[in-house]
C-alpha positions in Angstrom: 0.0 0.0 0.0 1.5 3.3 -0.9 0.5 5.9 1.8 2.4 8.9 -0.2 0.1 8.5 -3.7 -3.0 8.0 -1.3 -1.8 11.3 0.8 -1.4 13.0 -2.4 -4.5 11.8 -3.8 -7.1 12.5 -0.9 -5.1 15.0 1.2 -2.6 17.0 -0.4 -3.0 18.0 -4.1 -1.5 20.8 -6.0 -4.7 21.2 -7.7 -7.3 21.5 -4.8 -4.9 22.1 -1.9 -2.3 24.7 -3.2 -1.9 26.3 0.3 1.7 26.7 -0.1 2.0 28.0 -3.7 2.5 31.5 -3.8 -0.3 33.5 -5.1 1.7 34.7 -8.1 2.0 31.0 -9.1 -1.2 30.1 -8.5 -3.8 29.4 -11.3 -7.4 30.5 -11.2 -8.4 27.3 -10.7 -6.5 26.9 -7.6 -7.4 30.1 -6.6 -11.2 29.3 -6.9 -10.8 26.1 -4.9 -8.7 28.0 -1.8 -11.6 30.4 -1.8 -14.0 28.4 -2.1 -12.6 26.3 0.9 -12.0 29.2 3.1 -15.9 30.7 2.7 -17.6 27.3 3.0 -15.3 26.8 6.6 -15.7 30.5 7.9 -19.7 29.9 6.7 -20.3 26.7 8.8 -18.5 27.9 11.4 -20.0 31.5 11.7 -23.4 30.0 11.3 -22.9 27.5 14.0 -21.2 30.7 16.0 -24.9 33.0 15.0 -26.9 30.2 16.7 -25.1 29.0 19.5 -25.1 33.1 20.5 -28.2 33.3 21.1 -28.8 30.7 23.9 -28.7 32.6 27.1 -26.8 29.4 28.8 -23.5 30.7 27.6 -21.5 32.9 29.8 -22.0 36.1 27.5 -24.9 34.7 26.1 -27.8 36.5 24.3 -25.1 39.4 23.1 -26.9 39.9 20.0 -24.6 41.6 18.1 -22.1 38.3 18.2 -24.9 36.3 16.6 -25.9 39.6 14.1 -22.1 39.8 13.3 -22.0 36.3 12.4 -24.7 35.9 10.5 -23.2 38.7 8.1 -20.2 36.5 8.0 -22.1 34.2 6.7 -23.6 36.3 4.2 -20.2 37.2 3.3 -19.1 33.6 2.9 -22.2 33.2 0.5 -20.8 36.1 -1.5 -17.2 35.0 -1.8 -18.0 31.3 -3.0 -20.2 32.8 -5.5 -18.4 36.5 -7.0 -14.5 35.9 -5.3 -15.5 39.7 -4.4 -12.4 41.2 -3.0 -14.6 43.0 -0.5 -16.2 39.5 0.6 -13.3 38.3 1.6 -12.3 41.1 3.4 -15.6 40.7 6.0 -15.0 37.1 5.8 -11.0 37.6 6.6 -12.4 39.2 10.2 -13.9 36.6 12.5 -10.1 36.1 14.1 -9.9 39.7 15.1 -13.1 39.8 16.1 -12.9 36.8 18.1 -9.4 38.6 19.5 -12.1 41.5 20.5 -14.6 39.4 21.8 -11.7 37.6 24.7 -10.6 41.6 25.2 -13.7 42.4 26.0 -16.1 39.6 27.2 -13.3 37.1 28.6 -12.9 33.4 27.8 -15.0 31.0 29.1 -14.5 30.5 32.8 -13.9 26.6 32.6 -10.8 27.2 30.4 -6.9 27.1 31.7 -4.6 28.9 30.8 -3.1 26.5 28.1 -6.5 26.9 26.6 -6.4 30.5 26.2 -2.8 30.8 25.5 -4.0 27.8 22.5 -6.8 30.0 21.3 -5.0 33.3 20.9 -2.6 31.2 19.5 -4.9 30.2 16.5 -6.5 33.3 15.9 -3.1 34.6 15.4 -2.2 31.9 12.8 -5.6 32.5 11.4 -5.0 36.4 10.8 -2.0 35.4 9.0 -3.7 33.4 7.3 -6.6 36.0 6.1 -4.0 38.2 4.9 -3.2 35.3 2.1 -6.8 35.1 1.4 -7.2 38.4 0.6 -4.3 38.5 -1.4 -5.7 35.6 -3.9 -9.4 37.2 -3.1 -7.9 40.5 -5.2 -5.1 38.6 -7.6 -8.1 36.0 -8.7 -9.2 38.5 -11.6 -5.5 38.3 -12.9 -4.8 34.5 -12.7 -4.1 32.7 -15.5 -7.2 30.7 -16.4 -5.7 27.1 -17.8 -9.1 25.2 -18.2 -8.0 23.9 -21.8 -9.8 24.2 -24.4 -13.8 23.2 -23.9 
């Protein structure tokens, strides 16, 4: 069994995957899929973030502008999968530093250690850096080469 060619094949492909390309290289294809990736994640998880809000259980709960702000993330998300509109990904390139507001204003949960926190801030870092490579292929997609082949 050759666990590189299955890696490749399921996990890691220049085509769908091309995470680590630079966005000069990168084809519109690629850039489509990386988009298209990033809003379908930031919309499943911003929609799940809009509804758990507004349960009143939660420490902070029933702060409706976390669950309004959300929902327009989703909208957002809906907007980038469907135009790759610059300004899409822009709104949709926020939920870190929001969620970098949100523990500087509101906390963290109260059952979390410090490892926890320190691992959360930790991600939304790596996220932001992140968003700033989004946005650069969000604005570079109109530019790509387009190498569909002829139809």
């Amino acid at each position: 069994m050759d666990l590189d060619k299955y890696f490749k094949k399921y996990v890691w492909d220049d085509e769908r995957t091309p995470y680590f390309v630079p966005v000069s290289r990168l084809t519109r294809r690629q850039a489509g899929y990386e988009i298209l990736f990033y809003a379908l994640f930031v919309g499943v998880l911003c929609a799940g973030i809009s509804l758990a809000s507004l349960s009143d259980k939660l420490p902070h709960g029933g702060a409706a502008i976390v669950s309004i702000y959300a929902f327009t993330v989703v909208c957002a998300a809906l907007l980038l999968g469907m135009s790759r509109h610059p300004s899409a990904a822009l709104w949709c390139a926020s939920p870190p530093v929001a969620a970098l507001a949100y523990f500087a204003i509101y906390g963290f949960h109260p059952n979390l250690g410090p490892t926890d926190k320190v691992l959360l801030v930790v991600v939304m870092v790596a996220w932001v850096a992140y968003a700033r490579r989004l946005l650069a292929v969000a604005r570079a997609y109109t530019s790509l080469p387009d190498t569909r082949g002829p139809a």
